[in-house]
VOTITOR-643833 format. One record per residue (C-alpha): x, y, z. Coordinates in steps of 0.02 Angstrom, whole numbers, plus 50000, padded with zeros to 5 digits. Example, Ala and Ser with C-alpha at 12.3 -4.5 7.8 and 13.67 -1.06 7.14 Angstrom:
2
506154977550390 506844994750357 
! end
This chain:
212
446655403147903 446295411748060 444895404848161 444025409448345 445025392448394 446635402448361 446285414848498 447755416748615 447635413048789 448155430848843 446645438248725 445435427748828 446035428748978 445975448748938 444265447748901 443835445049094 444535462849124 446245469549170 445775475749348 445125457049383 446645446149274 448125459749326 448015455649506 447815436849493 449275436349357 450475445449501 449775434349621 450085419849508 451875424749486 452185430649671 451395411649726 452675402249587 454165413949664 453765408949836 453625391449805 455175391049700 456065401149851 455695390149969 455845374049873 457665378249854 457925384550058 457245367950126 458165358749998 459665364550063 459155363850238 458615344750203 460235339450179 461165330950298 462355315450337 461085300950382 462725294850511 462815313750580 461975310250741 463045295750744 464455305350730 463955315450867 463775303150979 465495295850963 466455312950971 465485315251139 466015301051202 467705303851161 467655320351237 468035329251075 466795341451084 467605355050951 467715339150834 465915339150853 465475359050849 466655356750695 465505344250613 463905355950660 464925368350569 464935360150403 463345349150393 462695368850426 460635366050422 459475368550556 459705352450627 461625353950659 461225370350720 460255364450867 461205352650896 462875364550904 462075376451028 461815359651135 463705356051136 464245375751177 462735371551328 463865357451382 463875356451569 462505368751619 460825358451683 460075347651571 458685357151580 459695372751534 460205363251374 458565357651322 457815375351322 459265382251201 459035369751086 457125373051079 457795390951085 458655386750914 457275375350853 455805387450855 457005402550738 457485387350629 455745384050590 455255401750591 456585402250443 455905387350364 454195393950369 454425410550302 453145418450167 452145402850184 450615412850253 450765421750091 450735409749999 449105402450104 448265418950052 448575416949881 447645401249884 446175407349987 446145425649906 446165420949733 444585413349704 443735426649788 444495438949668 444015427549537 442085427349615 442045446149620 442535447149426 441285434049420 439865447149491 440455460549397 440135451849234 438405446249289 438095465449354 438405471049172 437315458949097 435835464249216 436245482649164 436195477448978 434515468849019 433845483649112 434285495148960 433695485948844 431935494448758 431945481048613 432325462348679 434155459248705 435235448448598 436445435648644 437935444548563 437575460248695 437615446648841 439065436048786 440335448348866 439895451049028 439485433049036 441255428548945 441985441449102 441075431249206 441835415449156 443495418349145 443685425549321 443035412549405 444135399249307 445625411149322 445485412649527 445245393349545 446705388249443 447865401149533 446915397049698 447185379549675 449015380149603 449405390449778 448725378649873 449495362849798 451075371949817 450825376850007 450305359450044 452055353149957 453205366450049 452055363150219 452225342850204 454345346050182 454475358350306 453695344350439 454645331550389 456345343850426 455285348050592 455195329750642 456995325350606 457505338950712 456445334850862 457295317450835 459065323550856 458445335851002 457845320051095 459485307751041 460615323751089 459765323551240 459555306251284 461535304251269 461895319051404 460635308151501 461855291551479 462875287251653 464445295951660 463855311651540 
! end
C-alpha cells in the first residue's frame, strides 16, 4: 500500500515550484560537471616524477640540455612546462629567465583555475535562490490569509509553507555541495601552485651555482 512516506523525491522537491527547483537542479548539475572537470585536469596535471627536478639538475650539469627539454616534454604538466621555458631561456640574464618562467606560471594556473569562479557562484547564488522561493511561499500564504472571509485552515497554508520549505533546503544543499567542492578543487590547485614555485626556485637556484 501506497502511503505519503512513498512520495518520491522529485514530487516534493516539485512541490517548491518549477521556476524555483529548475534553476537550482541546472545549477546542481552544472556545479557536479565542473567539479568533475576539473578533478580530472589537475589530476593529470598532478602527476609528476618525484626525482624530475632531480633529473633536471643532473642533465644541466652535464650540459645536456635537449635531454632535459626532452624530459619537460614527457612529464608534460605545468610544472615541466615552466621549467622547459627556463632551459630554452638558457643564457639570457637570470633575471630574464625568472620572468618567463613566472610568464609560464601565471597561464598554468590560469588553466588550473578555470570555471572555479563559477563554481564559487554556485555556492553563494544558490541559497539565495533557495531564500527567494522561500519568500514566495510565505507571500502566498499572506495572500491566502488576506482572502480569507471565514478563518483559514491549515490544509490552504500547507503549500505555500511546503514551497517555502523546500527551497530553502534545496538552495543550502546545492549551496553547500558547491562549496565543499570549490574548497576541494581550490585546496589541490594550491598544492600544484606550491610545487611549482618550488621547482621555479630549485631551477633557479642551480643557474645561480658557480660555473652555471
Amino acid at each position: 500500500m501506497h502511503t505519503a512516506q512513498d512520495e518520491s523525491i522529485l514530487d516534493l522537491a516539485m512541490q517548491g515550484g518549477w521556476y524555483i527547483m529548475l534553476p537550482l537542479a541546472l545549477m546542481f548539475l552544472f556545479a557536479l560537471f565542473i567539479f568533475f572537470e576539473r578533478l580530472l585536469a589537475i589530476g593529470k596535471a598532478s602527476k609528476t616524477d618525484k626525482n624530475f627536478m632531480n633529473k633536471i639538475k643532473d642533465y644541466i650539469h652535464e650540459g645536456k640540455l635537449d635531454s632535459a627539454k626532452n624530459l619537460c616534454s614527457q612529464v608534460n604538466n605545468p610544472q615541466a612546462r615552466m621549467i622547459d621555458k627556463g632551459i630554452s631561456r638558457i643564457g639570457k640574464p637570470i633575471k630574464d629567465i625568472s620572468t618567463a618562467i613566472e610568464n609560464v606560471g601565471k597561464l598554468e594556473i590560469q588553466r588550473l583555475e578555470r570555471n572555479l569562479s563559477s563554481l564559487a557562484t554556485v555556492a553563494g547564488a544558490a541559497p539565495m535562490i533557495g531564500f527567494l522561493g522561500t519568500v514566495i511561499g510565505m507571500i502566498a500564504v499572506f495572500q491566502k490569509m488576506k482572502e480569507s472571509v471565514n478563518g483559514v485552515e491549515v490544509d490552504q497554508l500547507s503549500g505555500g509553507i511546503m514551497q517555502a520549505m523546500i527551497t530553502t533546503v534545496a538552495g543550502l544543499v546545492v549551496g553547500i555541495i558547491a562549496y565543499i567542492c570549490y574548497n576541494f578543487i581550490v585546496a589541490r590547485v594550491e598544492k600544484i601552485i606550491h610545487n611549482m614555485e618550488s621547482a621555479s626556485i630549485d631551477f633557479l637556484d642551480l643557474l645561480h651555482e658557480p660555473g652555471k
